[in-house]
mmCIF file as gemmi writes it, N, C-alpha and C atoms, coordinates in Angstrom:
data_model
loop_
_atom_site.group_PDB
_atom_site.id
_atom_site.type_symbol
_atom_site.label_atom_id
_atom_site.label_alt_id
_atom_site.label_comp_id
_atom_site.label_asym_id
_atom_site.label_entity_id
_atom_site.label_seq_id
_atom_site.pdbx_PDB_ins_code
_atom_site.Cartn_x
_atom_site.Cartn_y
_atom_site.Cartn_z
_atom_site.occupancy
_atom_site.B_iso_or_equiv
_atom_site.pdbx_formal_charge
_atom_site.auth_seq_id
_atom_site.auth_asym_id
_atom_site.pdbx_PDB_model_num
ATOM 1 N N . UNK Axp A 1 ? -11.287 2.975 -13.319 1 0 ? 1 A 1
ATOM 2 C CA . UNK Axp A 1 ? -10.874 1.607 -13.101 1 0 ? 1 A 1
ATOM 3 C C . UNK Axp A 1 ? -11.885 0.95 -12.155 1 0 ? 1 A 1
ATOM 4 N N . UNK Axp A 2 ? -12.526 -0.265 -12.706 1 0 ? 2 A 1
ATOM 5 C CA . UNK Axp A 2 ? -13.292 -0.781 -12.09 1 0 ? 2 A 1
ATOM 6 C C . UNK Axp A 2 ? -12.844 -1.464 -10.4 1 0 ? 2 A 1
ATOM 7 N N . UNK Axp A 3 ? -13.654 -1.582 -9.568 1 0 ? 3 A 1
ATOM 8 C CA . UNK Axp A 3 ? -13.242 -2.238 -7.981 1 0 ? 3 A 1
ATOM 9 C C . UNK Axp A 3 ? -13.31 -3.596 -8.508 1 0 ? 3 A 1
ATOM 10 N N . UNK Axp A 4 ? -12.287 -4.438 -7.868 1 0 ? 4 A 1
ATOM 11 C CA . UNK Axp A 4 ? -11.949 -5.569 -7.943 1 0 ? 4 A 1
ATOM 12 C C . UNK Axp A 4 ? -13.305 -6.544 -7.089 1 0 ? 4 A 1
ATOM 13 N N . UNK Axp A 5 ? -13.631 -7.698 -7.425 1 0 ? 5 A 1
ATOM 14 C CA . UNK Axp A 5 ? -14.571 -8.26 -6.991 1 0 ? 5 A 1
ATOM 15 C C . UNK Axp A 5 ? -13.534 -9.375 -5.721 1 0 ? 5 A 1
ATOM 16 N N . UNK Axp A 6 ? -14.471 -9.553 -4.583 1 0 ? 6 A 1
ATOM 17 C CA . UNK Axp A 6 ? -13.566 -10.484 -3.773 1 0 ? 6 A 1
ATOM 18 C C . UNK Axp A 6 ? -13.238 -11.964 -3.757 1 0 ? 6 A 1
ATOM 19 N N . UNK Axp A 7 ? -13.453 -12.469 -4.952 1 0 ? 7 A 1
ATOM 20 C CA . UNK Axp A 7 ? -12.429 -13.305 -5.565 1 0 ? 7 A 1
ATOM 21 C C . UNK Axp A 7 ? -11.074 -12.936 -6.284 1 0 ? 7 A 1
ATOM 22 N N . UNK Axp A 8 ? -10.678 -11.612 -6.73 1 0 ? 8 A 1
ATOM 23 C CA . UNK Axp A 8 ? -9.686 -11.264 -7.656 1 0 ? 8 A 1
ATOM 24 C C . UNK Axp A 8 ? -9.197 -10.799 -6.219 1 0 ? 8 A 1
ATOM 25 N N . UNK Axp A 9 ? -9.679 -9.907 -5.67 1 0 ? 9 A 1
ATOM 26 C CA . UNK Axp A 9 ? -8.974 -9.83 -4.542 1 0 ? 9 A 1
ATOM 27 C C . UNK Axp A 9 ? -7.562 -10.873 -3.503 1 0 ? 9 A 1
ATOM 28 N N . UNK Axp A 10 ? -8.916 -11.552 -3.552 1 0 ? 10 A 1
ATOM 29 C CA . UNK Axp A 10 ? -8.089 -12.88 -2.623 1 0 ? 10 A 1
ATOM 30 C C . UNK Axp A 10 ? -6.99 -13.553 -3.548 1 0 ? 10 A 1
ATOM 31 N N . UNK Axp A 11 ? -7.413 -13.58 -4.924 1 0 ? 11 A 1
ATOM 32 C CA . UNK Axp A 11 ? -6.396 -14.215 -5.246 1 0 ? 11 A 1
ATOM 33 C C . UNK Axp A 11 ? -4.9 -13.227 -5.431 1 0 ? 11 A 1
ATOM 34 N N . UNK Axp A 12 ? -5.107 -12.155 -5.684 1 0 ? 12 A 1
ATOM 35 C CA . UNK Axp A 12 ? -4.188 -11.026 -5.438 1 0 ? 12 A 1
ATOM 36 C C . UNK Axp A 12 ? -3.166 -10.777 -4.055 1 0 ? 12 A 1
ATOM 37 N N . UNK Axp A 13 ? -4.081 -11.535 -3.022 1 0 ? 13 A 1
ATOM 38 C CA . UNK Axp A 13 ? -3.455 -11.218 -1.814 1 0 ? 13 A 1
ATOM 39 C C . UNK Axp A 13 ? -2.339 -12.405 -1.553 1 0 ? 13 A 1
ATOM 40 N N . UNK Axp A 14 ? -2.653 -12.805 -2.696 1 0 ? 14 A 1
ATOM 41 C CA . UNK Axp A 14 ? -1.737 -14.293 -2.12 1 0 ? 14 A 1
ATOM 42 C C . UNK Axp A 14 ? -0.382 -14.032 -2.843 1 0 ? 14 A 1
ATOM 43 N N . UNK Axp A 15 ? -0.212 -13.448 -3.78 1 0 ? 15 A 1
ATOM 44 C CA . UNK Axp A 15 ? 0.69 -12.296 -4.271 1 0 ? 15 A 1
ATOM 45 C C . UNK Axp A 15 ? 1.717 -11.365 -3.164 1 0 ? 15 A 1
ATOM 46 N N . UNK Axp A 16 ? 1.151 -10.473 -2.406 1 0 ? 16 A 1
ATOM 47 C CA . UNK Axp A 16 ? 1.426 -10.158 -1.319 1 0 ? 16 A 1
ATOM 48 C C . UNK Axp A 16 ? 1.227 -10.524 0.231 1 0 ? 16 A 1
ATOM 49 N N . UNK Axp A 17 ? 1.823 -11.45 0.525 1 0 ? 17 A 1
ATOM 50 C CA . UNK Axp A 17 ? 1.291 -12.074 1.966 1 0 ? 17 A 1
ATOM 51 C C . UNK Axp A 17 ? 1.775 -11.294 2.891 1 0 ? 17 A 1
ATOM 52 N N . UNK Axp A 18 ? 1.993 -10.061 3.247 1 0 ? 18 A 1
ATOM 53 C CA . UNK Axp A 18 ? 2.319 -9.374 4.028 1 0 ? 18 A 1
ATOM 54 C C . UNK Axp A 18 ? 1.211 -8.356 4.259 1 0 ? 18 A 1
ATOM 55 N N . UNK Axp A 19 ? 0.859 -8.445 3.393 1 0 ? 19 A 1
ATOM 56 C CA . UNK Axp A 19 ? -0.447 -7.336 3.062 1 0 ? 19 A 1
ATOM 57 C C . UNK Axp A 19 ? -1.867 -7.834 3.717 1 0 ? 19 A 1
ATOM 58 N N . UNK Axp A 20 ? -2.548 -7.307 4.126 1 0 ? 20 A 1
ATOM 59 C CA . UNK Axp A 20 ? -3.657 -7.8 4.612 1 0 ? 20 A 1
ATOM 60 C C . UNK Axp A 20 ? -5.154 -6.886 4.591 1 0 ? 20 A 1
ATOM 61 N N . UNK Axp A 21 ? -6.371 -7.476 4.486 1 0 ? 21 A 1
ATOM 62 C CA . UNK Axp A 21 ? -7.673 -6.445 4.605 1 0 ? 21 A 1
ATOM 63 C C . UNK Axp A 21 ? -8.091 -6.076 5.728 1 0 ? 21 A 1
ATOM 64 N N . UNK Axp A 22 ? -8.153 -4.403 5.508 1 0 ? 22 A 1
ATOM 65 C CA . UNK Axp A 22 ? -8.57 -4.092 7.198 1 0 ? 22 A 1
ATOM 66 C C . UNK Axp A 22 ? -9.497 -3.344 6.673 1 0 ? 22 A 1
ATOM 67 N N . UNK Axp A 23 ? -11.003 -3.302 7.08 1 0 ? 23 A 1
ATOM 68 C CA . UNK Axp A 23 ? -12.386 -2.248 6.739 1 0 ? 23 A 1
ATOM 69 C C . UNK Axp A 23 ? -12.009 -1.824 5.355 1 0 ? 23 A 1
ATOM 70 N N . UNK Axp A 24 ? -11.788 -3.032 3.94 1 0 ? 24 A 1
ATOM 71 C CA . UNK Axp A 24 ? -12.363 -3.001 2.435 1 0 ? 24 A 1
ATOM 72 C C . UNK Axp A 24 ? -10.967 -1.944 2.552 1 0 ? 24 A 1
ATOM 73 N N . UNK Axp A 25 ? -9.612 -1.898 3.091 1 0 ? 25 A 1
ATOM 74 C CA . UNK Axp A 25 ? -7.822 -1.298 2.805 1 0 ? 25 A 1
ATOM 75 C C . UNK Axp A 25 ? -7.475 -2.439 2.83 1 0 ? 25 A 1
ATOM 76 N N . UNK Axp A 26 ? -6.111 -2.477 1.496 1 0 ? 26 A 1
ATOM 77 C CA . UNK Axp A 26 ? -5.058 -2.857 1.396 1 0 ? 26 A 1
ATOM 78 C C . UNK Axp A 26 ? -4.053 -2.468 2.477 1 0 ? 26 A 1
ATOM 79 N N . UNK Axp A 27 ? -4.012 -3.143 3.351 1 0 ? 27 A 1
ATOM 80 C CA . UNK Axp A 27 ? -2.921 -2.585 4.862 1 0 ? 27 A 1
ATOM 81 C C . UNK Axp A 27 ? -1.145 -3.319 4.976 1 0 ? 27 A 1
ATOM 82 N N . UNK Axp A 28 ? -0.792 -2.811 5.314 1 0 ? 28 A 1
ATOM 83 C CA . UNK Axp A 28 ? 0.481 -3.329 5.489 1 0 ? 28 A 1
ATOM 84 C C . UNK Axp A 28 ? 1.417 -2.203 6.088 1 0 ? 28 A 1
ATOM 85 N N . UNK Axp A 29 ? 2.157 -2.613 7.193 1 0 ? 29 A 1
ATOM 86 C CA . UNK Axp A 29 ? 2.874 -2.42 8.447 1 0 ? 29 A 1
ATOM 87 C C . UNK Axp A 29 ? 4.287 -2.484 8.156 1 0 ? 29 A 1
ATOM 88 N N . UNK Axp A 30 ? 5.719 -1.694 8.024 1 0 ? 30 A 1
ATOM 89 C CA . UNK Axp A 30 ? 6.88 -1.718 7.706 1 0 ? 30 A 1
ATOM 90 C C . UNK Axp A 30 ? 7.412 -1.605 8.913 1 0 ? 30 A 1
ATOM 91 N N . UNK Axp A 31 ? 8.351 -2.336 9.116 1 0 ? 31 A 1
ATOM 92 C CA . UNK Axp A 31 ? 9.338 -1.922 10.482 1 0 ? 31 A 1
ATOM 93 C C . UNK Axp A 31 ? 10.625 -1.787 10.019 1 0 ? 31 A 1
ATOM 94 N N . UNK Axp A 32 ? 11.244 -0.889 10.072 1 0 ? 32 A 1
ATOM 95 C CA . UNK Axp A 32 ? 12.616 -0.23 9.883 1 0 ? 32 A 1
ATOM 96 C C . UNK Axp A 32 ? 13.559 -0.093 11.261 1 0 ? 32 A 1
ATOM 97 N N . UNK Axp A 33 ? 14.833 0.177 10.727 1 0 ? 33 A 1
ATOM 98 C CA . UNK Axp A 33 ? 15.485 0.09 11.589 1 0 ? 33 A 1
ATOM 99 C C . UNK Axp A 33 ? 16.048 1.543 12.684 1 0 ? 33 A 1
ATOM 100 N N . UNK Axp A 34 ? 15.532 2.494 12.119 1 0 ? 34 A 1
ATOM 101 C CA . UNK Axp A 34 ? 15.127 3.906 13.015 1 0 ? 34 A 1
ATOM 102 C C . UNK Axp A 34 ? 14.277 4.727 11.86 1 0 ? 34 A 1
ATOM 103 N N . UNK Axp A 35 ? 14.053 5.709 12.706 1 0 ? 35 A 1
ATOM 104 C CA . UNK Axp A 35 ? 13.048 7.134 12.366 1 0 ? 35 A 1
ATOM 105 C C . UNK Axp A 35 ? 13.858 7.16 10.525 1 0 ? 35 A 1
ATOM 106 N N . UNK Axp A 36 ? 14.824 7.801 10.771 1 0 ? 36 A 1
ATOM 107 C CA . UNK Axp A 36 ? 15.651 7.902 9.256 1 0 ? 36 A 1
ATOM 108 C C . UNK Axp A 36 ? 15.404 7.159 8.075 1 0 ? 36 A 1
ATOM 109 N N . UNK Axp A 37 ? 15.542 5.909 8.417 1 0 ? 37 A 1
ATOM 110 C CA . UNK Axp A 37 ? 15.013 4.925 7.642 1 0 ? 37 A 1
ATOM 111 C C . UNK Axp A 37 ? 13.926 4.654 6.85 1 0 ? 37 A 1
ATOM 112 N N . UNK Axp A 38 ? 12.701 5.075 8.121 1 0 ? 38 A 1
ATOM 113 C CA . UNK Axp A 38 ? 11.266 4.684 7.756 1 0 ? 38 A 1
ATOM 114 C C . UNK Axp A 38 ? 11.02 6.103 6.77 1 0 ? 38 A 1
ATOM 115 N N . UNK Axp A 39 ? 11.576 7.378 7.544 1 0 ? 39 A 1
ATOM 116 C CA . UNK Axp A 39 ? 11.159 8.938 6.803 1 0 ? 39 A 1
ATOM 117 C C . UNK Axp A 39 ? 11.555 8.415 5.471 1 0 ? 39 A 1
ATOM 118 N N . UNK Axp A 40 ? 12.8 7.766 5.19 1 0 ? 40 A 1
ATOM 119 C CA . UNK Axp A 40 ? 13.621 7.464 3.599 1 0 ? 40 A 1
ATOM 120 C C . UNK Axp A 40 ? 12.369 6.596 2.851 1 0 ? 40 A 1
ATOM 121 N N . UNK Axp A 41 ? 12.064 5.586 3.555 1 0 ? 41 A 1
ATOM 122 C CA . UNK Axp A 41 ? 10.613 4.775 2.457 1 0 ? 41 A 1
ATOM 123 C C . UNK Axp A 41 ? 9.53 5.236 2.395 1 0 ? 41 A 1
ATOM 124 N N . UNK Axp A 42 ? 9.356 6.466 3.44 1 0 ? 42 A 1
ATOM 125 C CA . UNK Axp A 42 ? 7.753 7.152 3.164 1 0 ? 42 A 1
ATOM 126 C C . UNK Axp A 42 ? 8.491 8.39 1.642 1 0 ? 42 A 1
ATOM 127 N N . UNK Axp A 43 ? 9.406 9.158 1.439 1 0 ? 43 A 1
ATOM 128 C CA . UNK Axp A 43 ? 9.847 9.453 1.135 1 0 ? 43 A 1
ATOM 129 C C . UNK Axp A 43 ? 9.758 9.202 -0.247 1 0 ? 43 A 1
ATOM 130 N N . UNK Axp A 44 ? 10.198 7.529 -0.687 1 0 ? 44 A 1
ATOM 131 C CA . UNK Axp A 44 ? 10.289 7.27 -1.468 1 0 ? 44 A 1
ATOM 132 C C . UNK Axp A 44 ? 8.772 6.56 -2.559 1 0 ? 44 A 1
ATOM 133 N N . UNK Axp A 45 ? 8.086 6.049 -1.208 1 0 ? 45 A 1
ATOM 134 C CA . UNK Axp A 45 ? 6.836 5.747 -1.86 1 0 ? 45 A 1
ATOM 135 C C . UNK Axp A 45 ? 5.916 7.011 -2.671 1 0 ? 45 A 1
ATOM 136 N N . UNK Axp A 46 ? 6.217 7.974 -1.909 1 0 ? 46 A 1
ATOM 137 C CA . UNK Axp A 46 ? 5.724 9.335 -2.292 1 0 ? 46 A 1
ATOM 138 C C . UNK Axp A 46 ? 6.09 9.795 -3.708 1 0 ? 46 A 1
ATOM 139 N N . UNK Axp A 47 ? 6.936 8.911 -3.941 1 0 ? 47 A 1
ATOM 140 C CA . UNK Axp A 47 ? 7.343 9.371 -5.123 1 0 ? 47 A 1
ATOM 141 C C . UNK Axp A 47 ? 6.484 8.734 -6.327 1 0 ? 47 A 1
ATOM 142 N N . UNK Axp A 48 ? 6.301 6.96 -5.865 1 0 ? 48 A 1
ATOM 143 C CA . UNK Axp A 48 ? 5.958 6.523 -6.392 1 0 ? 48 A 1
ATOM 144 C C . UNK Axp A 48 ? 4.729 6.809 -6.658 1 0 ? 48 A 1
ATOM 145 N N . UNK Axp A 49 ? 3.736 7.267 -5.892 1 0 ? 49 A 1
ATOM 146 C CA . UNK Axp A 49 ? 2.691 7.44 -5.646 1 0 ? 49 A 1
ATOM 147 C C . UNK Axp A 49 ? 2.112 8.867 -6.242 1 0 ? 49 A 1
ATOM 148 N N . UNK Axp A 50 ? 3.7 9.679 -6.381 1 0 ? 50 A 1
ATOM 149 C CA . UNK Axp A 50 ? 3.159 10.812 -7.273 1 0 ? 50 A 1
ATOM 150 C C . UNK Axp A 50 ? 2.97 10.453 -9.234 1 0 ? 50 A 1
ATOM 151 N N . UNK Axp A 51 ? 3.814 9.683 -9.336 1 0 ? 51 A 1
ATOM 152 C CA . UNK Axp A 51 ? 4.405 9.078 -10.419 1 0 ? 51 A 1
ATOM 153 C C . UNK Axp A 51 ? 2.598 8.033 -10.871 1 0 ? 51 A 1
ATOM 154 N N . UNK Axp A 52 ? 2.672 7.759 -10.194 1 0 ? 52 A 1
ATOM 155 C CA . UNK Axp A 52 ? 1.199 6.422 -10.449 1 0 ? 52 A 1
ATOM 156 C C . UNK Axp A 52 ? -0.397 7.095 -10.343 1 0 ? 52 A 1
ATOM 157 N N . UNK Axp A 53 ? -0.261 8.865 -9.794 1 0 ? 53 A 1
ATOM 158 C CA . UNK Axp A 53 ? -1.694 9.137 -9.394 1 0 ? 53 A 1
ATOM 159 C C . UNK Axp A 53 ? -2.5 8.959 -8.57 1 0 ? 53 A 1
ATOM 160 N N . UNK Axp A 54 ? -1.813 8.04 -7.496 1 0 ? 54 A 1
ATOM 161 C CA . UNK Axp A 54 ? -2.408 7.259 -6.828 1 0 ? 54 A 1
ATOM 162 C C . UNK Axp A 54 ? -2.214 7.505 -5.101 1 0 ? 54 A 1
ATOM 163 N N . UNK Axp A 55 ? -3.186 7.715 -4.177 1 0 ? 55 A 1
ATOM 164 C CA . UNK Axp A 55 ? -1.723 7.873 -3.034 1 0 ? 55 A 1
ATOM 165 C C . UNK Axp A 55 ? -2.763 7.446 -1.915 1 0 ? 55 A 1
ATOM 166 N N . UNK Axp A 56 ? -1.626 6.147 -1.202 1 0 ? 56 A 1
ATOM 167 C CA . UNK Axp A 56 ? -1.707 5.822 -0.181 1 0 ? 56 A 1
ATOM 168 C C . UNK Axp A 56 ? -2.271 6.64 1.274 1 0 ? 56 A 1
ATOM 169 N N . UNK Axp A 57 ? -3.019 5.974 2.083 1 0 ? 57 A 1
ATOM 170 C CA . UNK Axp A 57 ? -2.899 6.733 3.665 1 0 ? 57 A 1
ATOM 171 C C . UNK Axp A 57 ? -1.656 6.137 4.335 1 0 ? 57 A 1
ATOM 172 N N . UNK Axp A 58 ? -0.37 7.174 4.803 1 0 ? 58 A 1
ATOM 173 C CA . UNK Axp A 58 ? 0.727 7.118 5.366 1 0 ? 58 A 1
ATOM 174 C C . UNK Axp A 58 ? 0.738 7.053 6.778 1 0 ? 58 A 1
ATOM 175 N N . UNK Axp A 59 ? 1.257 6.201 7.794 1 0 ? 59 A 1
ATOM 176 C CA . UNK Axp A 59 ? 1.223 6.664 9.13 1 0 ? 59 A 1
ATOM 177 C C . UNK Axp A 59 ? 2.559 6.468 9.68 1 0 ? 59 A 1
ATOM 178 N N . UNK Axp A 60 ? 3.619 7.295 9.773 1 0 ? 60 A 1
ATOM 179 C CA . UNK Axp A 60 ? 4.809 6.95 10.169 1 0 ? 60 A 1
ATOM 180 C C . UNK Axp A 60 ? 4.621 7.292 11.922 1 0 ? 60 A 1
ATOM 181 N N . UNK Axp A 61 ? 5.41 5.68 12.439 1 0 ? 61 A 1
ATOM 182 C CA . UNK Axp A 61 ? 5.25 5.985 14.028 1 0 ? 61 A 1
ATOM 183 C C . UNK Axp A 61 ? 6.763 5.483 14.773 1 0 ? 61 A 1
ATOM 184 N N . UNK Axp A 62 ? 7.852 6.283 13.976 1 0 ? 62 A 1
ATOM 185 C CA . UNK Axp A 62 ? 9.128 6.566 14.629 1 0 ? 62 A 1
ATOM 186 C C . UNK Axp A 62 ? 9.813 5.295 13.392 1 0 ? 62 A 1
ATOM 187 N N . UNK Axp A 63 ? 10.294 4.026 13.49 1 0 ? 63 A 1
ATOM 188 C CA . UNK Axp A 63 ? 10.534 3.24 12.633 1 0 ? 63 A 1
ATOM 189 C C . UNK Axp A 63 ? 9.798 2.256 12.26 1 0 ? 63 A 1
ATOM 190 N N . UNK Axp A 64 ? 8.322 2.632 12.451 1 0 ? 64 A 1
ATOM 191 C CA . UNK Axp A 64 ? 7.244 1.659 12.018 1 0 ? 64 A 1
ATOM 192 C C . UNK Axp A 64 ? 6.281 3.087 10.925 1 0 ? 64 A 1
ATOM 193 N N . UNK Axp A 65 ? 5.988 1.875 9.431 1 0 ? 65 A 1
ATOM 194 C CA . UNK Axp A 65 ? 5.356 3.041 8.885 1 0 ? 65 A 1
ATOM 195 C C . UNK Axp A 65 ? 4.066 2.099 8.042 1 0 ? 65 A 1
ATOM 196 N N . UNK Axp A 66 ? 2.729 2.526 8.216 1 0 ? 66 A 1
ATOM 197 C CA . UNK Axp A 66 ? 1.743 1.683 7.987 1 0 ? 66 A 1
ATOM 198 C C . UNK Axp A 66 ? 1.361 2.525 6.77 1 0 ? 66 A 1
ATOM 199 N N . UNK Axp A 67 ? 1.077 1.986 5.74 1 0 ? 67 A 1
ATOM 200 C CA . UNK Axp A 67 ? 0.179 2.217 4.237 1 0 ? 67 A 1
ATOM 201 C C . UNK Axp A 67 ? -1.415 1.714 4.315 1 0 ? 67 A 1
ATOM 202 N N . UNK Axp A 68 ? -1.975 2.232 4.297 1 0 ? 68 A 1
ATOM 203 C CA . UNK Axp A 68 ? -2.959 1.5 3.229 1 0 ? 68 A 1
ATOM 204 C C . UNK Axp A 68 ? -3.749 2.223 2.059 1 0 ? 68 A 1
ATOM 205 N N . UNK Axp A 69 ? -3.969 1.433 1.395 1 0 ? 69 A 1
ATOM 206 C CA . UNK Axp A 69 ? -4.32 1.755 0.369 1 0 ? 69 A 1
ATOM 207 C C . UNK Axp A 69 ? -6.105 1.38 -0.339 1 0 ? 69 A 1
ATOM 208 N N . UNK Axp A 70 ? -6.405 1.918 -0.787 1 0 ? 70 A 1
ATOM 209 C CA . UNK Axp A 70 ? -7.899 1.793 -1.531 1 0 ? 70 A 1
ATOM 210 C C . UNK Axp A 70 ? -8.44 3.158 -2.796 1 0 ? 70 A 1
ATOM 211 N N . UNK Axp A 71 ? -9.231 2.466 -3.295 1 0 ? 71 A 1
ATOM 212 C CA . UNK Axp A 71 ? -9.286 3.261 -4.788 1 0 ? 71 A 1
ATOM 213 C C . UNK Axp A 71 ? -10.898 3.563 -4.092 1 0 ? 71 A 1
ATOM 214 N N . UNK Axp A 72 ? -10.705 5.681 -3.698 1 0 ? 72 A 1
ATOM 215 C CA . UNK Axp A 72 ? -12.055 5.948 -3.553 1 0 ? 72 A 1
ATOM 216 C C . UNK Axp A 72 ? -12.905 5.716 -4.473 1 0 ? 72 A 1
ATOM 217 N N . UNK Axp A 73 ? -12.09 6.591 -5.427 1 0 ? 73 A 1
ATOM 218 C CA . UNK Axp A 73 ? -13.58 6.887 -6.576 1 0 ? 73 A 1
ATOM 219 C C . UNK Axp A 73 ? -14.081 5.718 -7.357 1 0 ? 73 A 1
ATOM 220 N N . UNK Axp A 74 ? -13.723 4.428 -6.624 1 0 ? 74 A 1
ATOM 221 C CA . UNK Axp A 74 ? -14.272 2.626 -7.322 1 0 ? 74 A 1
ATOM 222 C C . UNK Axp A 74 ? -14.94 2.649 -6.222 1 0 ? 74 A 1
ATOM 223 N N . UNK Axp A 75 ? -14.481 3.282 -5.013 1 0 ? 75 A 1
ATOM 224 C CA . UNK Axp A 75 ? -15.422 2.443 -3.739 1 0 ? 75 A 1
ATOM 225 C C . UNK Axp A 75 ? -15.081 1.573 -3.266 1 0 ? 75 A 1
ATOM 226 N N . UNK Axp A 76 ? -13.575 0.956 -3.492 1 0 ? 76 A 1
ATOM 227 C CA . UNK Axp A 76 ? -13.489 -0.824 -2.935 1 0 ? 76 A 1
ATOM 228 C C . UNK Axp A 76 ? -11.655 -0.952 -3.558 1 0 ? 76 A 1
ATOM 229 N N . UNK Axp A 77 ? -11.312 -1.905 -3.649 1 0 ? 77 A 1
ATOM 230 C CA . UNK Axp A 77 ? -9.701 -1.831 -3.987 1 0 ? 77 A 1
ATOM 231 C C . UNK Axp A 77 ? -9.462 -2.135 -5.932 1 0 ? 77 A 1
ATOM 232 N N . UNK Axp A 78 ? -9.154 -1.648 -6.261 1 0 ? 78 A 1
ATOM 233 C CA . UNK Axp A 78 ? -8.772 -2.183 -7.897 1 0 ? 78 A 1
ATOM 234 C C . UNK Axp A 78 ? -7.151 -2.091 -7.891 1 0 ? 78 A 1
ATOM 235 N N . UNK Axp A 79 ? -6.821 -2.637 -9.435 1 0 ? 79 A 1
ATOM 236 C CA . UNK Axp A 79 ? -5.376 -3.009 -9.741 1 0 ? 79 A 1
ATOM 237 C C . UNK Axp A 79 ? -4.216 -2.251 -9.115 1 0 ? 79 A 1
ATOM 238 N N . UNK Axp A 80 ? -4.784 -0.718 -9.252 1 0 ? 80 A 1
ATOM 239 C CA . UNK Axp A 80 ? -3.942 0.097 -8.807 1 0 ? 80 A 1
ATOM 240 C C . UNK Axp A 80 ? -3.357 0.063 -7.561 1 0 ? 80 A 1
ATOM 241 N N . UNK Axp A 81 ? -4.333 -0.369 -6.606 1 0 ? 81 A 1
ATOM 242 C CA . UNK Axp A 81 ? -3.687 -0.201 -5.309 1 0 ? 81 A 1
ATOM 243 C C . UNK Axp A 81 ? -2.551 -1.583 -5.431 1 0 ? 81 A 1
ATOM 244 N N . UNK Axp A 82 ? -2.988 -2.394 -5.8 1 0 ? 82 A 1
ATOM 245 C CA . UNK Axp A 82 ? -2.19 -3.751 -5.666 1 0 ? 82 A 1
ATOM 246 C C . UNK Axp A 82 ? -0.655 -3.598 -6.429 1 0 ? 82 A 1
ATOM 247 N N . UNK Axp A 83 ? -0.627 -2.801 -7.666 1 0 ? 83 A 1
ATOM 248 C CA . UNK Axp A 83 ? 0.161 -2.424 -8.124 1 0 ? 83 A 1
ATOM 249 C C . UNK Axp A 83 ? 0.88 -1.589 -7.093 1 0 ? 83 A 1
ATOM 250 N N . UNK Axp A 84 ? 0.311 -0.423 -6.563 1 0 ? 84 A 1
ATOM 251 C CA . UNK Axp A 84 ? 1.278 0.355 -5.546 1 0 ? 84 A 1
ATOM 252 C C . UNK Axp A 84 ? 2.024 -0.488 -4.574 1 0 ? 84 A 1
ATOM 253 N N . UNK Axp A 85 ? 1.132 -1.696 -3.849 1 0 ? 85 A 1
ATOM 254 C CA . UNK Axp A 85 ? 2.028 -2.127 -2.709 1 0 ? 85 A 1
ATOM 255 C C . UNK Axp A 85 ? 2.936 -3.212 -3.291 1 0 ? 85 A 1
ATOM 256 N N . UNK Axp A 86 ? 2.633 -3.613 -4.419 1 0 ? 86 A 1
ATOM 257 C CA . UNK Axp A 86 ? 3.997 -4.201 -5.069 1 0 ? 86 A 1
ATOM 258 C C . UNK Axp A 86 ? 5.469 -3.701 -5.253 1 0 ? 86 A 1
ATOM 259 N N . UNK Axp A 87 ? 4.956 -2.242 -5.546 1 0 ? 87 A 1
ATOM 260 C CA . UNK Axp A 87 ? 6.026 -1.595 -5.937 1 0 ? 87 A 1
ATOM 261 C C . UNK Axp A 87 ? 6.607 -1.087 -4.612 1 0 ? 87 A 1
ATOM 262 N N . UNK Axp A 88 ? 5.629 -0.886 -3.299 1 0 ? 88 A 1
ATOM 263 C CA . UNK Axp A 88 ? 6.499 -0.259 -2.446 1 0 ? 88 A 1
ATOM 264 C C . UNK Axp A 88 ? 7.179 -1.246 -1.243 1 0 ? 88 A 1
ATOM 265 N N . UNK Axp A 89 ? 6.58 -2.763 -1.587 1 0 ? 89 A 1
ATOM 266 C CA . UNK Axp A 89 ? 7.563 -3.753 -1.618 1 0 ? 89 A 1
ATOM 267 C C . UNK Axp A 89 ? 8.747 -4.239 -2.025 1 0 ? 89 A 1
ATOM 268 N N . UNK Axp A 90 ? 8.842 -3.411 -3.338 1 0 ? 90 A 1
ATOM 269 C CA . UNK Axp A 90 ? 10.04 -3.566 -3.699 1 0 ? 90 A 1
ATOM 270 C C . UNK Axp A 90 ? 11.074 -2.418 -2.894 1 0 ? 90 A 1
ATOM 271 N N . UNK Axp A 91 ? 10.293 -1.51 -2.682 1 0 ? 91 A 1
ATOM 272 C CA . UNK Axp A 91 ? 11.514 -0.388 -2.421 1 0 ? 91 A 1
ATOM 273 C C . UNK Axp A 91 ? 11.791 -0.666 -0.81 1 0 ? 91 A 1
ATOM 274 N N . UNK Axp A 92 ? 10.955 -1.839 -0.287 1 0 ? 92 A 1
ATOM 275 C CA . UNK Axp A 92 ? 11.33 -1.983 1.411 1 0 ? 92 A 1
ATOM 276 C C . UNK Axp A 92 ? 12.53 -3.053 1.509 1 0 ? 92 A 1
């Protein structure tokens, strides 16, 4: 899958406004309401993420849990990642 050029990008991000670029990652920051909670959506993204091929960098820090995402083997972000944080938008 080809890397998205940074016009498709941007217009993608406007899609997810929660989401943001940090060093060429798809980033985005969850705050939950305890440890339990956040373990339940890392949990569940994992699933998704086994399901799609695809897998996020996870950082759970008690009820805060940060994703980001990027497609190594493109070098840069393509559909896929954008697809993942859609979906793990839905499950927040």
């Amino acid at each position: 899958m080809p890397a998205l050029s940074n016009h498709e990008i941007a217009a993608r991000l406007l899609t997810l406004p929660d989401w943001q670029l940090e060093a060429g990652e798809l980033v985005r920051v969850y705050q939950f309401s305890d440890f339990r909670s956040a373990l339940s959506f890392v949990n569940r993204v994992g699933e998704l993420a086994e399901e799609a091929g695809h897998h996020p960098d996870i950082d759970i820090r008690y009820s805060r849990v940060r994703l980001s995402l990027v497609t190594h083997d493109a070098s840069g972000l393509t559909e896929k990642d954008f697809d993942l944080a859609s979906r793990a938008d839905r499950l927040a």
